[in-house]
MIVOVEX-114343 format. One line per field, with one value per residue (C-alpha): residue number from 1; residue in one letter; y, x negated, z. Coordinates in Angstrom, 3 decimals. Layout:
n <- c(NUM, ...);
res <- c(A, ...);
py <- c(Y, ...);
px <- c(X, ...);
pz <- c(Z, ...);
//
This chain:
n <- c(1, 2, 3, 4, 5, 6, 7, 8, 9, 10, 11, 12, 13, 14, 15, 16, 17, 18, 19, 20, 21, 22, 23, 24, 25, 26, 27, 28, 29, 30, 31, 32, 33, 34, 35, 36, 37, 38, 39, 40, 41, 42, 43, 44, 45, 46, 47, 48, 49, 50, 51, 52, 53, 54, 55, 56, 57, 58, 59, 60, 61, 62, 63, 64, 65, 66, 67, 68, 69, 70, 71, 72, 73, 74, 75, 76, 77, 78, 79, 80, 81, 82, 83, 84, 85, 86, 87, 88, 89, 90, 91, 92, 93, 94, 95, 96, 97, 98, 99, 100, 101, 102, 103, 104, 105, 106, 107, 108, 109, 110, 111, 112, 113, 114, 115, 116, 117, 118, 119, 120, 121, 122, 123, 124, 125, 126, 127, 128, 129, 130, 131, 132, 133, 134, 135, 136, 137, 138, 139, 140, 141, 142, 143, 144, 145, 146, 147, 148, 149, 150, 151, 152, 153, 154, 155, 156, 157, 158, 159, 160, 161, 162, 163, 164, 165, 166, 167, 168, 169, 170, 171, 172, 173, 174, 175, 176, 177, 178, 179, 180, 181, 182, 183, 184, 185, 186, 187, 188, 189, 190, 191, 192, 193, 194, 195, 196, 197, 198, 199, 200, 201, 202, 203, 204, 205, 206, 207, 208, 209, 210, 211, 212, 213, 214, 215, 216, 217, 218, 219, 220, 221, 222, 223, 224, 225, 226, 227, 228, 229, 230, 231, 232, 233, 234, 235, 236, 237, 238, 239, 240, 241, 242, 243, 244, 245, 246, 247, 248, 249, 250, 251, 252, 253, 254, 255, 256, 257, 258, 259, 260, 261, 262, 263, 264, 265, 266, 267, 268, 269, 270, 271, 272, 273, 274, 275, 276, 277, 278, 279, 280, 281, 282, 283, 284, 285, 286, 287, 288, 289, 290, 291, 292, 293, 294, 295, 296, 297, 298, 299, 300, 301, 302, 303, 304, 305, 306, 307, 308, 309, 310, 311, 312, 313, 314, 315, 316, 317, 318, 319, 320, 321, 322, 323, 324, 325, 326, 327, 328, 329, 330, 331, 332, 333, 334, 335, 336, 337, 338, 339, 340, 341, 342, 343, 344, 345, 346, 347, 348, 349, 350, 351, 352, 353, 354, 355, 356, 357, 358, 359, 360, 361, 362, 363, 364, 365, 366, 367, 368, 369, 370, 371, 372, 373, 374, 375, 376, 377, 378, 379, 380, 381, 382, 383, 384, 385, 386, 387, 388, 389, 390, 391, 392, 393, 394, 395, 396, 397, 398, 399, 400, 401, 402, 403, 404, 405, 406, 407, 408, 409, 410, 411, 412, 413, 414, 415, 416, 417, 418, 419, 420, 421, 422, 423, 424, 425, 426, 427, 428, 429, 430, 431, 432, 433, 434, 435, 436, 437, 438, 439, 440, 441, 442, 443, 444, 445, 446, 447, 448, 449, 450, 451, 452, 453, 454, 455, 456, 457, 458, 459, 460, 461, 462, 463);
res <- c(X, X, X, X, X, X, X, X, X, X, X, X, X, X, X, X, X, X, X, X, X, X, X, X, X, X, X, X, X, X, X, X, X, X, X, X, X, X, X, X, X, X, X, X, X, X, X, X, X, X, X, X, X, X, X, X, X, X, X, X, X, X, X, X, X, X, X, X, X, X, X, X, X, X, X, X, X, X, X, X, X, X, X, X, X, X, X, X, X, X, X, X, X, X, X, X, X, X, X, X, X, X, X, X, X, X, X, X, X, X, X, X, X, X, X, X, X, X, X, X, X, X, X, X, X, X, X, X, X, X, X, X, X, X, X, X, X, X, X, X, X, X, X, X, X, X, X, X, X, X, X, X, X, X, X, X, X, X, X, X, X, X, X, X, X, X, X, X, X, X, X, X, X, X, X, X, X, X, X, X, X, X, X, X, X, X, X, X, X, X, X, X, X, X, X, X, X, X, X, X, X, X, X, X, X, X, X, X, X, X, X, X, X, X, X, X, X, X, X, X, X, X, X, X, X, X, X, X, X, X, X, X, X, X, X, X, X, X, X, X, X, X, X, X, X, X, X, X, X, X, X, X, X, X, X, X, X, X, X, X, X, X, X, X, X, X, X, X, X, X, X, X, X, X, X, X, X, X, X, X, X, X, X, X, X, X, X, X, X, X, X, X, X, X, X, X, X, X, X, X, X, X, X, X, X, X, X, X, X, X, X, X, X, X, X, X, X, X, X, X, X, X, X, X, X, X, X, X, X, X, X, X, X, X, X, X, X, X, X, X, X, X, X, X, X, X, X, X, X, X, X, X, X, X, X, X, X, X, X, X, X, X, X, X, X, X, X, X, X, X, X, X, X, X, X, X, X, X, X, X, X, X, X, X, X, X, X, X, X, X, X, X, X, X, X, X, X, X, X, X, X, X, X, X, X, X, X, X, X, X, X, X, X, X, X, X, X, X, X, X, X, X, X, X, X, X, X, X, X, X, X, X, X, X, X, X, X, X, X, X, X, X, X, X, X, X, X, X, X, X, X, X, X, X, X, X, X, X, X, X, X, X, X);
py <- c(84.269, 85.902, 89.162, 88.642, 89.706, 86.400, 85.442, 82.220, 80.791, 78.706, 76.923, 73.227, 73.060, 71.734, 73.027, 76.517, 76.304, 75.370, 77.996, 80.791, 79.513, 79.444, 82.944, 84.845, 83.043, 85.290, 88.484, 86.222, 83.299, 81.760, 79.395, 76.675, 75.711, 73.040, 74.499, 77.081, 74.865, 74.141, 78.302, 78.864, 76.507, 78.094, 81.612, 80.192, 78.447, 80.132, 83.634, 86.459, 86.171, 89.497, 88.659, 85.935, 84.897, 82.174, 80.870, 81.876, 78.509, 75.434, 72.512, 73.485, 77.195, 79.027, 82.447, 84.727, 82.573, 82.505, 85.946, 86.892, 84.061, 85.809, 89.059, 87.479, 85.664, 88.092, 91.042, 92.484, 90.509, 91.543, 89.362, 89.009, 86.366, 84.583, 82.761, 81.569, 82.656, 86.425, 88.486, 92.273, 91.076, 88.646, 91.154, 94.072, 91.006, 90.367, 94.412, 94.915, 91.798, 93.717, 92.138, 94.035, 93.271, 90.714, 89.015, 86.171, 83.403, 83.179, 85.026, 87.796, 87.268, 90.548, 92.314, 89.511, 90.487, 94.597, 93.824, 91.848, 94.620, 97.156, 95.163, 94.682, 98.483, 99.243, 97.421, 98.963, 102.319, 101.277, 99.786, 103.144, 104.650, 102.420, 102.720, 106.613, 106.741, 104.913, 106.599, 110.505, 108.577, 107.632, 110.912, 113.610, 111.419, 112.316, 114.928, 117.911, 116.610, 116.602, 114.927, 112.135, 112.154, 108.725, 110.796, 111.645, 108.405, 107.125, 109.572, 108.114, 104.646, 105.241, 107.068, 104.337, 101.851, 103.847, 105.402, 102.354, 101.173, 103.374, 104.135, 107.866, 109.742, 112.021, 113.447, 115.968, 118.338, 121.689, 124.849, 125.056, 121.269, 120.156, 118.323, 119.235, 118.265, 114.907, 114.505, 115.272, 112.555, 110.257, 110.873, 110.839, 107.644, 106.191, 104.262, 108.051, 109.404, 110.585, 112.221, 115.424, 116.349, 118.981, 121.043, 122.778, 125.145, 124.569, 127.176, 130.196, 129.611, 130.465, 127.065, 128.032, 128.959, 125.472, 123.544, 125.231, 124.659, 121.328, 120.026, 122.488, 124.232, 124.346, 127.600, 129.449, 127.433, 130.793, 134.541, 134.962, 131.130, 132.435, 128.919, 125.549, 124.901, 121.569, 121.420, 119.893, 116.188, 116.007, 117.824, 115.161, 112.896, 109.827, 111.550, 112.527, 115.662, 117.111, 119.040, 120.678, 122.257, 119.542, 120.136, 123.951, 122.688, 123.127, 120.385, 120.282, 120.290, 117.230, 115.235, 115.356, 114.626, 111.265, 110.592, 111.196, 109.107, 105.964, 106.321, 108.218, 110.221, 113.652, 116.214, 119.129, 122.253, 123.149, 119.718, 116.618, 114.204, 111.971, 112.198, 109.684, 110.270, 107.839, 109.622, 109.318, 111.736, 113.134, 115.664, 117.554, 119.653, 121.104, 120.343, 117.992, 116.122, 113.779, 116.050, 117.715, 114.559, 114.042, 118.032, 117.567, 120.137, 117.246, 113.967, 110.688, 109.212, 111.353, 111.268, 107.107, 107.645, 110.128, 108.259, 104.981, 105.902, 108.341, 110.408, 112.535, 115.691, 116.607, 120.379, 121.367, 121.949, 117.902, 117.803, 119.816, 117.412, 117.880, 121.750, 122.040, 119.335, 121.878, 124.868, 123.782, 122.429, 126.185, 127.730, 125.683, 126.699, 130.240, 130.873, 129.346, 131.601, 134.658, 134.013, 134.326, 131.929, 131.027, 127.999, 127.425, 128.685, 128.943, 127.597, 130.225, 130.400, 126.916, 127.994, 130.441, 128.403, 125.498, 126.987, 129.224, 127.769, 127.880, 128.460, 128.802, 125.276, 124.317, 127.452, 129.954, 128.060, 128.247, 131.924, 132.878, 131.293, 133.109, 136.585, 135.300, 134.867, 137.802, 140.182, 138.005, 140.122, 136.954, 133.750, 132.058, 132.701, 133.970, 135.068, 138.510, 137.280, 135.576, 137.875, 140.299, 138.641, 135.581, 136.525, 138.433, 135.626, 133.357, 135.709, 134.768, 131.711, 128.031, 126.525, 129.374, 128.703, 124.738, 122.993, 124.858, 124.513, 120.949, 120.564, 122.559, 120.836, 117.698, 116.049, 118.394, 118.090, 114.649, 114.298, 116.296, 114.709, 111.282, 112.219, 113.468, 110.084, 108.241, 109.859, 109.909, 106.183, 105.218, 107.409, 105.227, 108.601, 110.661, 113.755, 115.575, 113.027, 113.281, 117.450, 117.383, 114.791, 116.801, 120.018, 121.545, 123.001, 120.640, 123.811, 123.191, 119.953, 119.926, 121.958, 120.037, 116.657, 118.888, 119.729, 115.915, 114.815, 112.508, 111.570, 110.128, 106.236, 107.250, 110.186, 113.501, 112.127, 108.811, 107.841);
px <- c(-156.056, -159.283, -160.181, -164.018, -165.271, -164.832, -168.381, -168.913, -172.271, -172.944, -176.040, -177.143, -179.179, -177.736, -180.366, -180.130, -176.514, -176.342, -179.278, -176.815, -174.257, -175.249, -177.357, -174.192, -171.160, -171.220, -169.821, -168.243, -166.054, -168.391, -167.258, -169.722, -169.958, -172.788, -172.015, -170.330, -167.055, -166.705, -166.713, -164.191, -161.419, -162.464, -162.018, -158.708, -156.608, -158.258, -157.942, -159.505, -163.377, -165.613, -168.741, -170.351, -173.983, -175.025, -178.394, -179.246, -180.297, -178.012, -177.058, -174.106, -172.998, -175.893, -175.225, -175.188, -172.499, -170.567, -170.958, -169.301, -166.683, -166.043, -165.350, -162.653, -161.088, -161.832, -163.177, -162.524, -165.507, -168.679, -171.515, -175.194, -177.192, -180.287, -183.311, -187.071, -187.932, -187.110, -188.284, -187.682, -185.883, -183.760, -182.653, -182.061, -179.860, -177.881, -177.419, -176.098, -173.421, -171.906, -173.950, -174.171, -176.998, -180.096, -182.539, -185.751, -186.267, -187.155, -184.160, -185.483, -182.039, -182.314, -182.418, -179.807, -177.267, -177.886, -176.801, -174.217, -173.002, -173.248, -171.638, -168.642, -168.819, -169.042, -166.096, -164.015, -164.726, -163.464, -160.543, -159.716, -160.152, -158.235, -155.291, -155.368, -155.725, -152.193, -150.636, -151.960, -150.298, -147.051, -147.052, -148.522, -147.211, -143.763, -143.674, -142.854, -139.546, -137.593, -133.889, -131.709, -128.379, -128.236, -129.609, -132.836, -132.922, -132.415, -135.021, -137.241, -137.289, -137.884, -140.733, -142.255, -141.336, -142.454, -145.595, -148.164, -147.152, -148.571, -145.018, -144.181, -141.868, -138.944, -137.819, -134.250, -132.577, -131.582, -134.162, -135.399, -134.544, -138.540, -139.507, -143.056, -143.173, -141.749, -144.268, -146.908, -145.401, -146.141, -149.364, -150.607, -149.295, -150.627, -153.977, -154.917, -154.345, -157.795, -157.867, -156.841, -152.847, -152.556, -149.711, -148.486, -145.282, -144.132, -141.967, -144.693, -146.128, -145.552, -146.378, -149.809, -150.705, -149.617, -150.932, -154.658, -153.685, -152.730, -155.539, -158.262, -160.000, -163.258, -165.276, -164.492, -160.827, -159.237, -159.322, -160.638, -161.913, -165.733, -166.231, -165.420, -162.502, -160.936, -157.244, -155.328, -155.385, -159.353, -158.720, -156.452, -158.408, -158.211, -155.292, -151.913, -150.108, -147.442, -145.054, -142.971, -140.193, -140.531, -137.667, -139.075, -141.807, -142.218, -141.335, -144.474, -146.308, -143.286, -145.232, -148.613, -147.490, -146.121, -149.123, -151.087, -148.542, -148.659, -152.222, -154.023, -155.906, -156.009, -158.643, -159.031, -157.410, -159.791, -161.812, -162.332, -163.658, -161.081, -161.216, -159.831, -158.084, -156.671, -154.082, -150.336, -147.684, -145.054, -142.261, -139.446, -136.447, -134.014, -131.973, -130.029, -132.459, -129.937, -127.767, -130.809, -131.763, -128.019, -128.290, -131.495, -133.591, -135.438, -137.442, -135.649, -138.455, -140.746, -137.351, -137.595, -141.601, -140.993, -138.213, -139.250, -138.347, -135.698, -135.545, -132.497, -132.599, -129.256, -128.709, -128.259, -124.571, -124.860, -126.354, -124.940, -125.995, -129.527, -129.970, -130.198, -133.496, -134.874, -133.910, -135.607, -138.746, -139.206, -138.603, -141.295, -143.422, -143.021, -143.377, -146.283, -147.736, -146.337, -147.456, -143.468, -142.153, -138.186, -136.155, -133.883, -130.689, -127.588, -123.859, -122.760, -125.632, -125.723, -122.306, -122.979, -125.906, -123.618, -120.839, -123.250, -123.563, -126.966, -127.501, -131.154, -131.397, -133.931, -136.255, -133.954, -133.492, -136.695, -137.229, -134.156, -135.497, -138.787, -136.966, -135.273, -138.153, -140.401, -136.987, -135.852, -136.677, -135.117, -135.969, -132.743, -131.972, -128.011, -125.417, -126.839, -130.121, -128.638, -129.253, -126.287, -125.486, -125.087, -122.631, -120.514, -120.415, -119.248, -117.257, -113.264, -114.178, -112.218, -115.876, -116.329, -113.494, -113.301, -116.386, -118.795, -117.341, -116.616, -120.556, -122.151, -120.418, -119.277, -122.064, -124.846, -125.158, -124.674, -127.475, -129.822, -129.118, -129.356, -132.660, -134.022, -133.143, -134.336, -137.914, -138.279, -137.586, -140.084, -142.390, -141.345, -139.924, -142.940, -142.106, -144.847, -145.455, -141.817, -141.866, -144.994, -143.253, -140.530, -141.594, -140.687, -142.360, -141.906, -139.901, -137.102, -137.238, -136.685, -133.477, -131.848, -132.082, -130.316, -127.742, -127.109, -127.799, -130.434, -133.492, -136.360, -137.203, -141.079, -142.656, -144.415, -148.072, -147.859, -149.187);
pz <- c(85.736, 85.988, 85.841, 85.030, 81.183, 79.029, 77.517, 75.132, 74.445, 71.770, 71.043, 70.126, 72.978, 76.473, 78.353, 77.000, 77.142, 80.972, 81.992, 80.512, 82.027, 85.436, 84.858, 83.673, 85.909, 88.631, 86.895, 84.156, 82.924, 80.937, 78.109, 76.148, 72.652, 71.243, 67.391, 65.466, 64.102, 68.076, 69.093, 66.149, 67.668, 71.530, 69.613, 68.428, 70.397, 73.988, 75.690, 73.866, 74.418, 74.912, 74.123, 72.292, 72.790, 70.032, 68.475, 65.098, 63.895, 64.731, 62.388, 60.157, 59.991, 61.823, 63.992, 61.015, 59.638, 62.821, 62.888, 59.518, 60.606, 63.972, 62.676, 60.519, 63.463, 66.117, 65.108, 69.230, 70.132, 70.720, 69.109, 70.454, 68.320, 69.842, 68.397, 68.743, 65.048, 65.554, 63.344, 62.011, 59.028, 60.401, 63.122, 60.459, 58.540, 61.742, 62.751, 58.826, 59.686, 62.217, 65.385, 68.385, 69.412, 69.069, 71.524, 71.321, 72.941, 75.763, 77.403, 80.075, 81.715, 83.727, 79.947, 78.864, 81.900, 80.804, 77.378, 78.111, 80.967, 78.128, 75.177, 77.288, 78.166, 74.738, 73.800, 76.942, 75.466, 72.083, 73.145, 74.868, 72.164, 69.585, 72.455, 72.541, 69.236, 68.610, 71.420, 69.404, 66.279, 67.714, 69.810, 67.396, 64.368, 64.575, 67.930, 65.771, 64.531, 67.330, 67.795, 69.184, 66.812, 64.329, 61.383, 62.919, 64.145, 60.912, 59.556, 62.257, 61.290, 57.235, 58.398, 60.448, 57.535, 54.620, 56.740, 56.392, 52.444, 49.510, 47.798, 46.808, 48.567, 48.006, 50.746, 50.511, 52.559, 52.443, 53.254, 57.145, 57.800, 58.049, 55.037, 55.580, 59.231, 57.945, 54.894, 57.927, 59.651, 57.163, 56.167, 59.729, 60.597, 57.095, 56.904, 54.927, 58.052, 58.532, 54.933, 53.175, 53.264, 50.451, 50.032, 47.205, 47.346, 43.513, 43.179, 44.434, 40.959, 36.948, 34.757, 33.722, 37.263, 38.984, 36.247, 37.097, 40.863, 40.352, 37.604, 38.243, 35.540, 33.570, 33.254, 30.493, 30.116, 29.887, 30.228, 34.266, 34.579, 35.385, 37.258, 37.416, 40.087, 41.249, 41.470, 44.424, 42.929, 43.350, 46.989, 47.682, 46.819, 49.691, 51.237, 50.508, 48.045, 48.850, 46.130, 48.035, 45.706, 43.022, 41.360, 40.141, 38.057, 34.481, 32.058, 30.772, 33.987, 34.864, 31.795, 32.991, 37.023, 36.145, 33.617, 36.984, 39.161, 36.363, 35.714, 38.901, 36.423, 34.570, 33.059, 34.061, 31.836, 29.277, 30.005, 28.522, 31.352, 33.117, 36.385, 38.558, 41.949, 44.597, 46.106, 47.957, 46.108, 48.955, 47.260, 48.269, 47.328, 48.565, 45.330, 44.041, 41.902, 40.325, 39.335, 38.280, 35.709, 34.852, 33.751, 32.043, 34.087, 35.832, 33.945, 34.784, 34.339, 36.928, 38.949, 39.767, 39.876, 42.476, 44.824, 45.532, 49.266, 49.746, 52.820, 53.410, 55.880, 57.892, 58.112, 61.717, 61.783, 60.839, 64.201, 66.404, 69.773, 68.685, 69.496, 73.146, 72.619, 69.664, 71.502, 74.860, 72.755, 71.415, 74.458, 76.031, 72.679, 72.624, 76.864, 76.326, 73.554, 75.017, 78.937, 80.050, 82.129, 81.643, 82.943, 79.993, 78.763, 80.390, 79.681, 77.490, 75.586, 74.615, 73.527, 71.429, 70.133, 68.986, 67.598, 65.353, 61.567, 61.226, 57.379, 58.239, 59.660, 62.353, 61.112, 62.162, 65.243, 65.867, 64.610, 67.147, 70.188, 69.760, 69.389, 72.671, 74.360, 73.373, 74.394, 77.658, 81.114, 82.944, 84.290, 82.057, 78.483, 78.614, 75.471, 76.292, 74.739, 71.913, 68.884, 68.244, 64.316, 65.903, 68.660, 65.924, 63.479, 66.070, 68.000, 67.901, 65.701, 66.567, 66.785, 69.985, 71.532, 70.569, 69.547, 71.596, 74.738, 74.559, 72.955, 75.446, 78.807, 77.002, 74.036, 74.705, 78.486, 78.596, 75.374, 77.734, 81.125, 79.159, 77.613, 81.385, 82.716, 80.478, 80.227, 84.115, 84.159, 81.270, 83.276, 86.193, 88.174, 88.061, 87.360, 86.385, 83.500, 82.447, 82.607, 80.388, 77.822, 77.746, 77.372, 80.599, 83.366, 86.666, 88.131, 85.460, 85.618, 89.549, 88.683, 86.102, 89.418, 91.461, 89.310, 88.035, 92.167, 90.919, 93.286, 91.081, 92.228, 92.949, 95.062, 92.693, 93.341, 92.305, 88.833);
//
């Protein structure tokens, strides 16, 4: 198969067909059409085509009406339209349509072969772009929530599945687990991706407060209200909100949220003019919010309005395998910020690391391996660094003594020499690419192949 730029030119006229042809055939497979129903089955049952060059006037559907039919079919392809009747309004009709570009007759092919050169470059640069673009959204969509046990793979694939639809969210878990880094997750991998994501922390705020935050206010709506000021819905607007601590809210602010989620509109306090919002509704607690409705706290109502998808957060004692891939990821994150450059952590404190309960979750994780790091005078991270609270609450316990040391040179080894591996061979043994995807410098990364007695399958340089 050719490598050559595709281009199809369509026009009723043999002649004009054949002298395009044989003008544009050396840089390109050129493909011939003698009307617009003929292109349309080329564009369908062929190879993708790059460019298309076709008359404006032919019997049947002219070029404009090609046009709007290409974009339907194969909106990838680059249309020029040609004619003898050009004129400035016919060529601002064409631009509006989506054409790329637009040309008289008769063709100056050295100006025909330029466009043509640069429509194709055009569409090169776009296609970059669309491809980075999906690689930042599959990367960046879901990067900070980091794991490999079944439950975060199981988180993992509601997100991707829930991501693109419109449905509300409730997402669950206890405090520190990262509801808001999965509510992130979503609405960057939405079609709203490129919109607002609001936030609102429910619980900061007394019911006449968060109704003002959440509505906005008129001027004048009460004592202090010197202007007008839009709430988070109107912020929101084309985006997504997120409630994080739904299940604090007031019942009367509960009555006007699912007014707004039936309705998608509100007024403002102290106003009378609906205002109308299109917006995605993400919440979270760290509650139990049916036991909450069952106990009459929460609106049942609001409750099914709210969970249409359910997302449920493990706590990290749920997984246990996943903290040597968290820990490294924030050791990576906070040498970085602080300029200090350590290898990783060593045997025992793994240890200590697994058998600790974590009541704070993956925060105090985190929170721990930065006070590591900012205290850490060596180039490994041992027990001695491992805060003093958590070496006493873990100190004599059967998870020290038991579970840790089978995690740390049994499951958590194995998770991490597994996870290696396998990024080295999707980065077909390069491993510079592999250090950077996984968050280690190239000097760790070399230590971690000596110590499995790996050799990776292609030499440093190669890319």
């Amino acid at each position: 198969m050719s490598d050559k730029p595709v281009v199809l030119v369509v026009d009723d006229d043999k002649n004009t067909r054949d002298g395009l042809q044989r003008a544009l055939q050396k840089n390109y497979v050129v493909k011939t059409a003698e009307s617009a129903e003929a292109a349309l089955k080329i564009l369908g049952a062929e190879a993708p085509v790059d460019v298309l060059l076709s008359d404006l006037r032919m019997p049947g559907t002219d070029g404009l009406g090609l046009l709007r039919r290409v974009h339907g079919q194969s909106p990838q392809t680059v249309c020029i339209l040609l004619t003898a009747y050009g004129s400035v309004e016919t060529a601002v009709e064409a631009m509006k349509q989506g054409a790329y570009d637009f040309l008289t007759k008769p063709i100056n092919l050295d100006h025909l072969d330029m466009l043509v050169a640069r429509a194709i470059k055009t569409r090169a640069l776009e296609k970059k772009v669309e491809t980075l673009e999906s690689q930042l959204n599959e990367k960046f969509g879901m990067e900070s929530i980091i794991g490999e046990s079944p439950a975060m793979h199981q988180v993992f694939d509601i997100i991707t599945q829930t991501a693109p639809t419109l449905a509300s969210v409730l997402i669950q878990g206890p405090s520190g687990t990262g509801k808001e880094l999965v509510a992130q997750a979503i609405h960057r991998l939405s079609q709203r991706g490129k919109g607002p994501f609001v936030a609102v922390h429910c619980a900061a705020l007394s019911a006449t407060l968060l109704e003002s935050e959440l509505f906005g206010h008129e001027k004048g709506a009460f004592t202090g209200a010197t202007t007008l000021r839009k709430g988070r819905f109107e912020m929101a607007d084309g985006g997504t909100l997120f409630l994080d601590e739904i299940s604090e809210i007031d019942p009367s602010i509960q009555v006007k949220l699912l007014r707004v989620l039936e309705e998608r509109t509100f007024e403002r306090v102290g106003g009378e003019d609906t205002i109308e919002v299109d917006i995605r509704i993400i919440a979270a607690t760290n509650r139990d919010l049916r036991a909450y409705v069952q106990q009459g706290k929460f609106r049942e109502d609001l409750f099914f309005r709210l969970n249409v998808v359910d997302i449920m957060l493990p706590s990290l004692a749920e997984r246990v395998g996943d903290i040597p891939l968290l820990a490294g990821r924030f050791l990576q994150e906070y040498c970085e910020k602080n300029g200090k450059h350590i290898e990783g952590f060593t045997p025992d404190a793994l240890n200590l690391l697994a058998a600790y309960a974590w009541p704070g979750n993956v925060r105090e994780l985190r929170n721990t391996v930065e006070k590591m790091v900012v205290l850490s005078r060596a180039d490994r991270l041992s027990a001695r660094d491992v805060p003093a609270n958590i070496r006493e609450a873990v100190k004599g316990t059967a998870a020290f003594y038991g579970r840790s040391q089978i995690l740390t040179m049994g499951s958590l080894a194995e998770t991490e020499r597994r996870k290696i591996m396998a990024v080295l061979d999707k980065n077909n043994g390069n491993r510079t690419r592999a250090a950077v995807e996984l968050g280690i410098s190239r000097r760790t990364l070399h230590r971690k192949l000596r110590e499995y007695k790996e050799q990776p399958m292609v030499s440093d340089d190669q890319v």
